[in-house]
SERO-251050 format. One record per atom (N, C-alpha, C, CB): residue number from 0; x, y, z; atom name. Coordinates in steps of 0.2 Angstrom, whole numbers. Last residue first. Glycine has a CB too. Layout:
{r NUM,{X,Y,Z},"CA"}
...
//
This chain:
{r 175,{198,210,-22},"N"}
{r 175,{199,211,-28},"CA"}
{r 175,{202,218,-32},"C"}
{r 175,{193,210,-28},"CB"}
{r 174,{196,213,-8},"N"}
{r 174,{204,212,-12},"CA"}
{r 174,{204,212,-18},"C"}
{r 174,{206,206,-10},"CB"}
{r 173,{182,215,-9},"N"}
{r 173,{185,222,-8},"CA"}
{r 173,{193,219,-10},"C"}
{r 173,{184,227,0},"CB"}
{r 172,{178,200,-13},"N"}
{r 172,{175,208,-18},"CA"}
{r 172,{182,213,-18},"C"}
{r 172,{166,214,-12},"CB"}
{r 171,{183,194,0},"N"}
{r 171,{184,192,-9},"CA"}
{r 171,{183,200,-14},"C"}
{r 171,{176,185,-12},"CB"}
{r 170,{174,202,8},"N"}
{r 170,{184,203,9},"CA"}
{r 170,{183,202,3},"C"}
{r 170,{190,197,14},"CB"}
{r 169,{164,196,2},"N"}
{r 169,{163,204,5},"CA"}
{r 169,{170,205,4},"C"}
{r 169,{161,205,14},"CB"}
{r 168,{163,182,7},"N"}
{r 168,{164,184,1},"CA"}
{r 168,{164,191,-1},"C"}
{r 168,{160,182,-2},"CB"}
{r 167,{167,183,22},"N"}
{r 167,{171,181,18},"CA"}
{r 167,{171,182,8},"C"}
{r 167,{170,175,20},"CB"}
{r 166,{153,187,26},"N"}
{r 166,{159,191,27},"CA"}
{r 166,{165,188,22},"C"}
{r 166,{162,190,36},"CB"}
{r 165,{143,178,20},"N"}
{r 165,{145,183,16},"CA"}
{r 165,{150,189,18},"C"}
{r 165,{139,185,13},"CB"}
{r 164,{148,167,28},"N"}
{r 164,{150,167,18},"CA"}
{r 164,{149,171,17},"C"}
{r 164,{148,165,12},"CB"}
{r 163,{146,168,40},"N"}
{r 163,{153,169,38},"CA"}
{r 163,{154,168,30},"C"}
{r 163,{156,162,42},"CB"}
{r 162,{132,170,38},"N"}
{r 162,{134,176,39},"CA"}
{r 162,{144,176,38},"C"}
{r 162,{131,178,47},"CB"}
{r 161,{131,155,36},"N"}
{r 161,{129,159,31},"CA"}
{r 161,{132,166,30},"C"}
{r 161,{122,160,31},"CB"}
{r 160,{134,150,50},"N"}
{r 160,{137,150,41},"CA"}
{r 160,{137,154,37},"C"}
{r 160,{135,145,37},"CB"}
{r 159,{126,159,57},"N"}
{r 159,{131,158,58},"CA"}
{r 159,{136,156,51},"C"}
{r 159,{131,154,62},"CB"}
{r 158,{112,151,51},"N"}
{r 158,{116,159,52},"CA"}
{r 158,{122,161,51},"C"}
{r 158,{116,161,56},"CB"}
{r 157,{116,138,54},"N"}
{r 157,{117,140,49},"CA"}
{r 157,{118,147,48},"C"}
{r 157,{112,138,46},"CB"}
{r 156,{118,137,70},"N"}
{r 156,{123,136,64},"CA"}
{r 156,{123,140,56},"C"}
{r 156,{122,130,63},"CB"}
{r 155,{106,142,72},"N"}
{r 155,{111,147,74},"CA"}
{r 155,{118,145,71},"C"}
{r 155,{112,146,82},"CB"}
{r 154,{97,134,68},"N"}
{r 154,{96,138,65},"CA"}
{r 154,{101,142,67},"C"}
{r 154,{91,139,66},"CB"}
{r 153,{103,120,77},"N"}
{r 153,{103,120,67},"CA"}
{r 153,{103,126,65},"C"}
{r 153,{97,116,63},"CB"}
{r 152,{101,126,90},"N"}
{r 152,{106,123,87},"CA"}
{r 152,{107,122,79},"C"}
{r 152,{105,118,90},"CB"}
{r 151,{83,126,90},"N"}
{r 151,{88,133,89},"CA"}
{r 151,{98,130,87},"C"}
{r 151,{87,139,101},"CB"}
{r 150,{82,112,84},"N"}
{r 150,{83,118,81},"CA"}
{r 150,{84,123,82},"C"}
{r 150,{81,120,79},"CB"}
{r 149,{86,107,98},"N"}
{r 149,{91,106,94},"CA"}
{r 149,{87,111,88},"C"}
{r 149,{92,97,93},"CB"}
{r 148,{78,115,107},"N"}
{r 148,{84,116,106},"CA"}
{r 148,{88,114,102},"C"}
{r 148,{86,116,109},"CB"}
{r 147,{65,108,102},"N"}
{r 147,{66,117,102},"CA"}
{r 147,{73,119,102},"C"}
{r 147,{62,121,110},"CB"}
{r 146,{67,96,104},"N"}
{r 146,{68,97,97},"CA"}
{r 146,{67,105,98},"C"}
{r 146,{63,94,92},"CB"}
{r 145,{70,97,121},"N"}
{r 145,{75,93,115},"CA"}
{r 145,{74,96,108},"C"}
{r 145,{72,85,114},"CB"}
{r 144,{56,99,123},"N"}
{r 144,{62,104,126},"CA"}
{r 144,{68,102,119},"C"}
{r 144,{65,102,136},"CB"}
{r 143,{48,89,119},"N"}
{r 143,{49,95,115},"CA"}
{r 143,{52,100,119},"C"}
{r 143,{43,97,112},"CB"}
{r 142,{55,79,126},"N"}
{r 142,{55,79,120},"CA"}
{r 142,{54,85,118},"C"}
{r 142,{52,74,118},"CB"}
{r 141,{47,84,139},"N"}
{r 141,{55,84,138},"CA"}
{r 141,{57,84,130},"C"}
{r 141,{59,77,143},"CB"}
{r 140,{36,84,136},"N"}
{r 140,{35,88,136},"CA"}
{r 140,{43,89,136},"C"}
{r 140,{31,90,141},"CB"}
{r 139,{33,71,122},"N"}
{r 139,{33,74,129},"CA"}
{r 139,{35,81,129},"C"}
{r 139,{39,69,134},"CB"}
{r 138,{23,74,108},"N"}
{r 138,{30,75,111},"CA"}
{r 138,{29,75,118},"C"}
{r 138,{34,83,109},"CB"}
{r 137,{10,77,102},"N"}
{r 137,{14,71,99},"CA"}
{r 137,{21,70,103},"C"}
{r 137,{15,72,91},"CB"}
{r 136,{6,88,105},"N"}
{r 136,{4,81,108},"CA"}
{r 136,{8,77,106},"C"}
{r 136,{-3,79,106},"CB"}
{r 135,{11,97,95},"N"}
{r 135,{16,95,104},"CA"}
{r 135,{11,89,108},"C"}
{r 135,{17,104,111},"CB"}
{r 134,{3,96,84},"N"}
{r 134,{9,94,85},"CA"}
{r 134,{15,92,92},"C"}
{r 134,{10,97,81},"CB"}
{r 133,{-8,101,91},"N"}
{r 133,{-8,93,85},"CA"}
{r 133,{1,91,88},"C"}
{r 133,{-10,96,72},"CB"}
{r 132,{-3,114,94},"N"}
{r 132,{-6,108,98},"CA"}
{r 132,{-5,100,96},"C"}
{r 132,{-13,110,98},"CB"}
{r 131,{-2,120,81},"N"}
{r 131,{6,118,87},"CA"}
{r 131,{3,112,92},"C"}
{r 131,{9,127,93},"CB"}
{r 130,{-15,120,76},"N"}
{r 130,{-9,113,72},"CA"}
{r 130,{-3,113,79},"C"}
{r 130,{-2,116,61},"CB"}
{r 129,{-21,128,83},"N"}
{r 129,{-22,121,84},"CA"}
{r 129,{-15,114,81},"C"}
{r 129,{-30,121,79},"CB"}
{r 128,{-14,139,81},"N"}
{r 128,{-13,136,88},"CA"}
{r 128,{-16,128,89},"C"}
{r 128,{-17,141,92},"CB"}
{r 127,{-15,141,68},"N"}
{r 127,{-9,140,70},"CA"}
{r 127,{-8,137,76},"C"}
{r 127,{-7,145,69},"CB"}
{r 126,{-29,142,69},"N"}
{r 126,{-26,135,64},"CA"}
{r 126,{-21,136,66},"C"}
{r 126,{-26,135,57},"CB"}
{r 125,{-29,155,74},"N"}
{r 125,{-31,149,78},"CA"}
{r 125,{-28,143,76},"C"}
{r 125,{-39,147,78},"CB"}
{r 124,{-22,164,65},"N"}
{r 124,{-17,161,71},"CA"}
{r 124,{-21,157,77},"C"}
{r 124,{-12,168,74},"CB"}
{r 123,{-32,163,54},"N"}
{r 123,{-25,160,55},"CA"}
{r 123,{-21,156,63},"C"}
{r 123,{-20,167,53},"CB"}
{r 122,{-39,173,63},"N"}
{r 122,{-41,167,60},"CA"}
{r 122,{-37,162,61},"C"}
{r 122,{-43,167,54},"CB"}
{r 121,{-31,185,65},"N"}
{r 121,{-35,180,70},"CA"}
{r 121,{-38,172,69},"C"}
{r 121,{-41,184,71},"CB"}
{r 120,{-30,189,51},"N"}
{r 120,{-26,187,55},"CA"}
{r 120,{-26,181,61},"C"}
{r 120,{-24,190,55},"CB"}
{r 119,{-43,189,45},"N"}
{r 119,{-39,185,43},"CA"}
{r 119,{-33,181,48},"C"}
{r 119,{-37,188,38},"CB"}
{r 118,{-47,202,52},"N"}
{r 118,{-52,195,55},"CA"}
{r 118,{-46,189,53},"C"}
{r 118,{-62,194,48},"CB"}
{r 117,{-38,210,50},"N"}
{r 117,{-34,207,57},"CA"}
{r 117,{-38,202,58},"C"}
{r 117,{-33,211,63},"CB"}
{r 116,{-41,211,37},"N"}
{r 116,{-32,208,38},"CA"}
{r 116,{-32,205,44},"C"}
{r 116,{-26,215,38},"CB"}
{r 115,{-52,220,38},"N"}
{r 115,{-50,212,36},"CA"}
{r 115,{-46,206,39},"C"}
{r 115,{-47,211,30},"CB"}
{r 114,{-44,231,43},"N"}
{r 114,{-49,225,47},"CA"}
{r 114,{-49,219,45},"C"}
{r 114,{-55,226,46},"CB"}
{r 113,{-30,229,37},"N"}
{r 113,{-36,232,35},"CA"}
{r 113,{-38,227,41},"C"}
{r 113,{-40,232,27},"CB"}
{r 112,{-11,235,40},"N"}
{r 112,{-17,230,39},"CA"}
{r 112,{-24,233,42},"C"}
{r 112,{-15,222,43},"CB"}
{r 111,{-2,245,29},"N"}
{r 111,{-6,247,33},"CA"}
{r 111,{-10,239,34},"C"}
{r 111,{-11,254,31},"CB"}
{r 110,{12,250,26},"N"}
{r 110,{11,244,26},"CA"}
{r 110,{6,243,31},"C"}
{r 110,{19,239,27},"CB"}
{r 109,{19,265,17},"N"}
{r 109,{20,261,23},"CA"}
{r 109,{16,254,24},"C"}
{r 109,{19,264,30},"CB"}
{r 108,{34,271,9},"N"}
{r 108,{26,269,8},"CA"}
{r 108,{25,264,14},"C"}
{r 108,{25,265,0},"CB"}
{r 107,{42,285,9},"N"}
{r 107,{41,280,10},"CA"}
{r 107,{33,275,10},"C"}
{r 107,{44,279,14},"CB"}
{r 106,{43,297,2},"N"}
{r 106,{45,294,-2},"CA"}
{r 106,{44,287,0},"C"}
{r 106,{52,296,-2},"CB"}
{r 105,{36,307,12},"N"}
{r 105,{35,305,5},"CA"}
{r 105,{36,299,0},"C"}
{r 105,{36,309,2},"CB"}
{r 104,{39,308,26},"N"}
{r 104,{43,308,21},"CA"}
{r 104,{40,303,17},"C"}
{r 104,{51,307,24},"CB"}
{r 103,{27,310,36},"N"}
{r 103,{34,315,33},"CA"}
{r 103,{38,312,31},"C"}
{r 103,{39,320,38},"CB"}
{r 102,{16,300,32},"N"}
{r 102,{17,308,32},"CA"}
{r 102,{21,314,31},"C"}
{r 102,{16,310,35},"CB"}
{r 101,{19,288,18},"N"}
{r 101,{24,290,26},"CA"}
{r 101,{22,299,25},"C"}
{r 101,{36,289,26},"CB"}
{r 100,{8,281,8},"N"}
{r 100,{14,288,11},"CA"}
{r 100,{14,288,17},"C"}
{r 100,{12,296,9},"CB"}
{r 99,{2,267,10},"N"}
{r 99,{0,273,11},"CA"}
{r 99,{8,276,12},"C"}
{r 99,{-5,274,17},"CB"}
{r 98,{-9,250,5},"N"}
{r 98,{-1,254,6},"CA"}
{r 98,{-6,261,7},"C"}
{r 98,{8,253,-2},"CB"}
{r 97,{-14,238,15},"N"}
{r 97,{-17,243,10},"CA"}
{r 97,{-10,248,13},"C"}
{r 97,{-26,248,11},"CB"}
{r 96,{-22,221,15},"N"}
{r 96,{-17,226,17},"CA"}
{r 96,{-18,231,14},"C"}
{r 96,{-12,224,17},"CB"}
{r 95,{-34,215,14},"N"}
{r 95,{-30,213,20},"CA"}
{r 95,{-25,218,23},"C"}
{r 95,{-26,208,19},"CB"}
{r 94,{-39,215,2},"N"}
{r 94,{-43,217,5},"CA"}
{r 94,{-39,219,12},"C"}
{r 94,{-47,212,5},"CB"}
{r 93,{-32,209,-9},"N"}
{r 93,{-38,204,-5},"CA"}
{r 93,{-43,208,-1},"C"}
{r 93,{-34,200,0},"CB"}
{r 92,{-25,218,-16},"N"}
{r 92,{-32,213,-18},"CA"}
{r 92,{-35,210,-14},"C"}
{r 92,{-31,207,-21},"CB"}
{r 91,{-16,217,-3},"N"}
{r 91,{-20,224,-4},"CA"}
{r 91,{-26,222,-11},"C"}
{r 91,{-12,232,-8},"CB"}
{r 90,{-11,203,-7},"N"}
{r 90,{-14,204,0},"CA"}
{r 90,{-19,212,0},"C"}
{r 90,{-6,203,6},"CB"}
{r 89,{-6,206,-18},"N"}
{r 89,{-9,200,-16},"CA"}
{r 89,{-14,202,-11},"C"}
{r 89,{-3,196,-14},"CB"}
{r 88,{4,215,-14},"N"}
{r 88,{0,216,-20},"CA"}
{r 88,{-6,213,-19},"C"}
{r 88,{4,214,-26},"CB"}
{r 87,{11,210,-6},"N"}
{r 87,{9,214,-4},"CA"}
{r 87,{3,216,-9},"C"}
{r 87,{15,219,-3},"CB"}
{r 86,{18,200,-14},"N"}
{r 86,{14,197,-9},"CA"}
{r 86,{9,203,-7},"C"}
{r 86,{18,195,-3},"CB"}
{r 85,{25,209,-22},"N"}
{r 85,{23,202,-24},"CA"}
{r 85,{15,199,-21},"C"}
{r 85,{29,197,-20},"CB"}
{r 84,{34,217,-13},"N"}
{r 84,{30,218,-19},"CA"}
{r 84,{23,214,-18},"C"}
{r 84,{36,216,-26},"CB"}
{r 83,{41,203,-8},"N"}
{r 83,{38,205,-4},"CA"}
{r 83,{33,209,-8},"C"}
{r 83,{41,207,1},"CB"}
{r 82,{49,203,-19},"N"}
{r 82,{48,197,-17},"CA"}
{r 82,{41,199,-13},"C"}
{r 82,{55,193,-13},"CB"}
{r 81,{57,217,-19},"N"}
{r 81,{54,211,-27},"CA"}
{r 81,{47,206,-24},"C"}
{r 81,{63,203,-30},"CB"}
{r 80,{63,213,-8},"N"}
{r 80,{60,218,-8},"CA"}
{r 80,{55,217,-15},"C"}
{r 80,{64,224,-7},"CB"}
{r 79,{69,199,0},"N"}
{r 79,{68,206,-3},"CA"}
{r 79,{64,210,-5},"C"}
{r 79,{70,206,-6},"CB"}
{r 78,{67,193,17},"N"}
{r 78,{65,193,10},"CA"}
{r 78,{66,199,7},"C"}
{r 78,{60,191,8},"CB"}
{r 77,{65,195,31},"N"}
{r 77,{72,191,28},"CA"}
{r 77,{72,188,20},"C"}
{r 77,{73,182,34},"CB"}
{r 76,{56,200,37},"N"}
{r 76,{51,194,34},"CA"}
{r 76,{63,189,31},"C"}
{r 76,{42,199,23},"CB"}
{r 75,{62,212,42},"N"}
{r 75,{59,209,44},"CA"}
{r 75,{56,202,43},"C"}
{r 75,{57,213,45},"CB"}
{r 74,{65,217,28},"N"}
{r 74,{69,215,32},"CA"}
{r 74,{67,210,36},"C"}
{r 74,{71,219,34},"CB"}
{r 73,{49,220,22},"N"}
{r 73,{54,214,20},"CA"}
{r 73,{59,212,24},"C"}
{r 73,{58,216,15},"CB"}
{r 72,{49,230,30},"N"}
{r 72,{43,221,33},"CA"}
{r 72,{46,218,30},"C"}
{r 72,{35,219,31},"CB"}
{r 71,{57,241,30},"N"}
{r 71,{55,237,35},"CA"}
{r 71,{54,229,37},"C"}
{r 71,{50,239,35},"CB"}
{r 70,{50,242,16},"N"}
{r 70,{58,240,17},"CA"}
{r 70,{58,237,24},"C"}
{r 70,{64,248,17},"CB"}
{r 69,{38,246,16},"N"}
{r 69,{40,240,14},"CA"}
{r 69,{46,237,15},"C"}
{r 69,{39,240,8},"CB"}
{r 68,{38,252,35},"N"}
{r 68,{38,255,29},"CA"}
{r 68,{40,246,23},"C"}
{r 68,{46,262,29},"CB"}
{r 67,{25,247,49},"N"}
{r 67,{31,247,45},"CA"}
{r 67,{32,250,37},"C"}
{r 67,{34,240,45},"CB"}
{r 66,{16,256,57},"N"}
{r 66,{15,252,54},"CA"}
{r 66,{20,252,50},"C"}
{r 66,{10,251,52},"CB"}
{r 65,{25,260,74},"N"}
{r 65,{20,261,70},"CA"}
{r 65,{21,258,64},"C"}
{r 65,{18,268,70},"CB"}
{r 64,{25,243,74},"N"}
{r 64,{23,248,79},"CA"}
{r 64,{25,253,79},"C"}
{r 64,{23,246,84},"CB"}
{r 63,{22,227,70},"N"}
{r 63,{28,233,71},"CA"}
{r 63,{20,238,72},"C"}
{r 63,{34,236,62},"CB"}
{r 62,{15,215,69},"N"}
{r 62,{20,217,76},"CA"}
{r 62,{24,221,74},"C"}
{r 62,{25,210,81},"CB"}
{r 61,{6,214,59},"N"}
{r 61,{4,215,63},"CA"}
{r 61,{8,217,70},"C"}
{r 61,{1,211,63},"CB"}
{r 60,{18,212,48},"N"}
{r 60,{11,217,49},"CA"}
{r 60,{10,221,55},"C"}
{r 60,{5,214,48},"CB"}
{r 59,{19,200,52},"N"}
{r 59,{24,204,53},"CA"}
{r 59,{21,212,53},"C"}
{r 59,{28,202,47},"CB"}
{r 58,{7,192,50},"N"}
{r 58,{8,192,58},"CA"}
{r 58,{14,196,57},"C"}
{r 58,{10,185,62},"CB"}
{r 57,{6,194,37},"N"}
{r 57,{1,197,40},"CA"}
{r 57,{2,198,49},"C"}
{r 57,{-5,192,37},"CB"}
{r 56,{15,187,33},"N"}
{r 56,{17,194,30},"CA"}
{r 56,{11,197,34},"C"}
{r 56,{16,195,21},"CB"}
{r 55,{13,173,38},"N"}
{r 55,{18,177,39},"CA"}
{r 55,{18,185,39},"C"}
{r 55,{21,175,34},"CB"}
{r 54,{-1,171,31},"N"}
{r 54,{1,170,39},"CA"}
{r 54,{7,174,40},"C"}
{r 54,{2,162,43},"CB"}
{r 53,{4,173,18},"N"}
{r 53,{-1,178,21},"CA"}
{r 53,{0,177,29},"C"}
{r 53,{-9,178,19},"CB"}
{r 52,{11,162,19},"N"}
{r 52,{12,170,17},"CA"}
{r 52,{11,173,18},"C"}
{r 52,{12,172,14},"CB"}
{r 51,{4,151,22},"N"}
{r 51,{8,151,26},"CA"}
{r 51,{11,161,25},"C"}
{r 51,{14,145,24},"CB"}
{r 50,{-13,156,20},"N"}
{r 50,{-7,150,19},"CA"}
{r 50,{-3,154,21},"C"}
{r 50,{-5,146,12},"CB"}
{r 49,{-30,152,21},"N"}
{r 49,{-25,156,20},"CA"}
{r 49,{-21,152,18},"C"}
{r 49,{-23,159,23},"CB"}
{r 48,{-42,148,24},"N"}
{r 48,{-44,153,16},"CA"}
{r 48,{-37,157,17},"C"}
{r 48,{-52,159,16},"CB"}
{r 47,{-44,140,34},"N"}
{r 47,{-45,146,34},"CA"}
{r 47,{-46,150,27},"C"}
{r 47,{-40,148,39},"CB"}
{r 46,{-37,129,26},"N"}
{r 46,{-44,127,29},"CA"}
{r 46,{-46,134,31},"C"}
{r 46,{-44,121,36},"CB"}
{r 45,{-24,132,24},"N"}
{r 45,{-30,132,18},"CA"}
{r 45,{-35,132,20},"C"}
{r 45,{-30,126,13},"CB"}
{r 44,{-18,130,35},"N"}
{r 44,{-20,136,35},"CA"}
{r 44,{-25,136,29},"C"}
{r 44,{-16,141,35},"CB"}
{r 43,{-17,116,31},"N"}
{r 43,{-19,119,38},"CA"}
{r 43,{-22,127,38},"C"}
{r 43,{-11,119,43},"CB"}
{r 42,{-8,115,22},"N"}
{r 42,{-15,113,21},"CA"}
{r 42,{-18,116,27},"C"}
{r 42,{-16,105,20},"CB"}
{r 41,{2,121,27},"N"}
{r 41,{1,125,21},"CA"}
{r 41,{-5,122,23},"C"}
{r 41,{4,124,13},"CB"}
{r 40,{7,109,37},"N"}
{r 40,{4,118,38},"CA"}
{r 40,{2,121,34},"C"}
{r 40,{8,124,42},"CB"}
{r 39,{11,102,27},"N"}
{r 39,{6,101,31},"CA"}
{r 39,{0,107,34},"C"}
{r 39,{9,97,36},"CB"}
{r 38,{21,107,20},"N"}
{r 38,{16,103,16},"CA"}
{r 38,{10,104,22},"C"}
{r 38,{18,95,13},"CB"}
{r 37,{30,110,30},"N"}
{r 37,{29,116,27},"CA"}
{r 37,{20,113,23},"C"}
{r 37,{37,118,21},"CB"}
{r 36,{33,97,33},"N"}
{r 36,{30,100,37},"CA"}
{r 36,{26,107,35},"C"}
{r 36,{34,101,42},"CB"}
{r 35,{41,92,23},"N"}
{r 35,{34,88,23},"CA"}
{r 35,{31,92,29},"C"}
{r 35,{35,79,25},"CB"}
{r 34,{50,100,24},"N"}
{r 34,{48,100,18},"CA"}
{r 34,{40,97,18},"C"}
{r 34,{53,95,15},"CB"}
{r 33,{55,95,35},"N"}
{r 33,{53,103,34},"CA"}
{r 33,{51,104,29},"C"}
{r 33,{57,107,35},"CB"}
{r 32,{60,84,31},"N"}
{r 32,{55,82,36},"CA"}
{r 32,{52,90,38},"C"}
{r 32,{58,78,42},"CB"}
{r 31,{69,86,22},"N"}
{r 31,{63,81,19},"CA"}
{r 31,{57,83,25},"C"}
{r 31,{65,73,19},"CB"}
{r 30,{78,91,32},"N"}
{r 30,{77,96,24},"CA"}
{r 30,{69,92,22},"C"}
{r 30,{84,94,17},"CB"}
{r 29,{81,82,44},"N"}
{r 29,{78,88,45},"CA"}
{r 29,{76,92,35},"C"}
{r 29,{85,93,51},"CB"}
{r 28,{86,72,34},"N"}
{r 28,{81,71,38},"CA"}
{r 28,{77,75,40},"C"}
{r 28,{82,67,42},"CB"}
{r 27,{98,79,30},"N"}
{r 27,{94,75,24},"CA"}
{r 27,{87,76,28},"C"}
{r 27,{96,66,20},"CB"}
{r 26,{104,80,40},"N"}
{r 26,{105,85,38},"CA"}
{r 26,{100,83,32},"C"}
{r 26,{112,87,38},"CB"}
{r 25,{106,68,47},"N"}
{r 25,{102,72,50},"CA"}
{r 25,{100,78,46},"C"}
{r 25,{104,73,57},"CB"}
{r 24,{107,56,36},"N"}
{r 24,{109,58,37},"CA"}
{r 24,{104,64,41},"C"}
{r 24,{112,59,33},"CB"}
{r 23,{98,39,42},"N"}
{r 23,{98,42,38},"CA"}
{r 23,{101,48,40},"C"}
{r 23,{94,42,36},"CB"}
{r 22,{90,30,48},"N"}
{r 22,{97,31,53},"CA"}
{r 22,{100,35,46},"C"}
{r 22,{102,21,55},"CB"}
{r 21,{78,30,48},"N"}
{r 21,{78,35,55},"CA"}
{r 21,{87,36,54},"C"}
{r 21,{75,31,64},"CB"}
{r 20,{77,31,30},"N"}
{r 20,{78,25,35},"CA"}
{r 20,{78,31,41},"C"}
{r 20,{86,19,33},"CB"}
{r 19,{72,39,17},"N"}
{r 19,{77,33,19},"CA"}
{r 19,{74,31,26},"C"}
{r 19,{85,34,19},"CB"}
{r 18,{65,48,10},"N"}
{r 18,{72,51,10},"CA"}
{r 18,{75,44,13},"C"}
{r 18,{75,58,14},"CB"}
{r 17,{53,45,9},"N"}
{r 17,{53,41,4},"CA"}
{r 17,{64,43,3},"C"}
{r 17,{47,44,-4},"CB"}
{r 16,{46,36,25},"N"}
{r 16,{46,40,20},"CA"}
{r 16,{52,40,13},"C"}
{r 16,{46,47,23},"CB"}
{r 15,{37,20,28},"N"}
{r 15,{42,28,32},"CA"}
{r 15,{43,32,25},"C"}
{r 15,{51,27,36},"CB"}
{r 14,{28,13,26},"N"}
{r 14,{32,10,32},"CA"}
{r 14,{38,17,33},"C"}
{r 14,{37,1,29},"CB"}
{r 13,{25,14,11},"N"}
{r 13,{24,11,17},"CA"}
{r 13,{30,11,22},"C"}
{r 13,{22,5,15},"CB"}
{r 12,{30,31,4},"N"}
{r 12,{31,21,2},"CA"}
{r 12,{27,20,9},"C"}
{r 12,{43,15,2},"CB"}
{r 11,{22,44,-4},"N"}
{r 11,{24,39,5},"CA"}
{r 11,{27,31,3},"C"}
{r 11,{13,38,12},"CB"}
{r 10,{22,52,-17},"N"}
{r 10,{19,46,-14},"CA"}
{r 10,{22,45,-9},"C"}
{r 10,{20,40,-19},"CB"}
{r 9,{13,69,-18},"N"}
{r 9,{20,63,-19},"CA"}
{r 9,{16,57,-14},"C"}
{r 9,{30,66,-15},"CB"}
{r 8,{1,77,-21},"N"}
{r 8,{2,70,-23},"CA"}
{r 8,{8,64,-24},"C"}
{r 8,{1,71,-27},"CB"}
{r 7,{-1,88,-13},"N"}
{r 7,{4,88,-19},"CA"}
{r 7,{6,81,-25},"C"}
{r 7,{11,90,-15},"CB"}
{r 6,{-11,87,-5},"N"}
{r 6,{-12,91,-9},"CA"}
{r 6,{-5,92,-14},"C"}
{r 6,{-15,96,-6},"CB"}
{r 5,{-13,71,-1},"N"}
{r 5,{-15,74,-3},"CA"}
{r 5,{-15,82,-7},"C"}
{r 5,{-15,73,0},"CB"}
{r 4,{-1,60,-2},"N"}
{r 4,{-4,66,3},"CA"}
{r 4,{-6,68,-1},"C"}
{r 4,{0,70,7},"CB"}
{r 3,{-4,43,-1},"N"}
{r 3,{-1,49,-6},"CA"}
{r 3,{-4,56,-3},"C"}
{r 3,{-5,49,-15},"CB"}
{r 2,{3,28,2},"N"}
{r 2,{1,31,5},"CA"}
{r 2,{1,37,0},"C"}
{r 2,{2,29,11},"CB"}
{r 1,{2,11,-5},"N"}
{r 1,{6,19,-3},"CA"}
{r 1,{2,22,-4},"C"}
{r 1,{12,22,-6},"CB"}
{r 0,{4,-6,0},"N"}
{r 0,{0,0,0},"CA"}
{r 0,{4,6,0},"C"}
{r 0,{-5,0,6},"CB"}
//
């Protein structure tokens, strides 16, 4: 029997998933298994009439104070500005968000959420509270001490990496 998830259609082999075995590389096993989590909480918020972006772009929205400039919320979101555009666009269609001039200084546009935006947001962040639930049932409570810190551990590495590549490729540029 295999098993097919639903809203992307890959296939599940029986008996575990399709990157291998538990004794499989940690670094393959966390990528697949954030992969297959991102899939899940996407469906999750579908059930509200959202998804992970608008949960995102909408909870970021929501925690600046006064309401951020696009430059801001991109930073803030760790996306550019192209990218965010994008979304923003999206979401001012919807109804959710609505750009506006910065009073004193014209140049910037700021990043207003609409009523809508906050019924939506509210929404969201039940599905949000129900999936964290779904999912820390599944953990002792020690267990999920364990996976909270082993990814803050993965997520301080990579940083870390990453920020050492682009000091390093920075020097490369200016020795140039």
């Amino acid at each position: 029997m295999v098993r097919e998830r639903p809203s992307n259609g890959e296939q599940i082999p029986p008996g575990g998933a399709p990157w291998g075995s538990p004794d499989a590389e940690v670094g393959r096993l966390l990528a697949f298994t954030a992969k297959l989590m991102r899939g899940w909480f996407e469906d999750q918020l579908a059930t509200a009439g959202g998804s992970l972006t608008t949960w995102v772009v909408l909870s970021a929205a929501m925690n600046h104070d006064p309401s951020p400039s696009q430059s801001e919320l991109a930073d803030s979101l760790g996306i550019g500005g192209p990218t965010l555009v994008r979304h923003i666009d999206r979401l001012e269609a919807e109804g959710l968000l609505i750009r506006r001039r910065d009073e004193i200084d014209r140049r910037i546009t700021r990043i207003d959420i609409t009523d809508a935006g906050r019924v939506r947001h509210k929404e969201l962040a039940e599905v949000s509270a129900r999936a964290n639930a779904e999912l820390t049932a599944l953990l002792s409570e020690r267990d999920e001490k364990i996976v909270r810190a082993a990814l803050q551990t993965f997520t301080d590495f990579v940083i870390a990496s990453s920020a050492t590549a682009a000091i390093t490729a920075t020097h490369e540029r200016v020795a140039e």
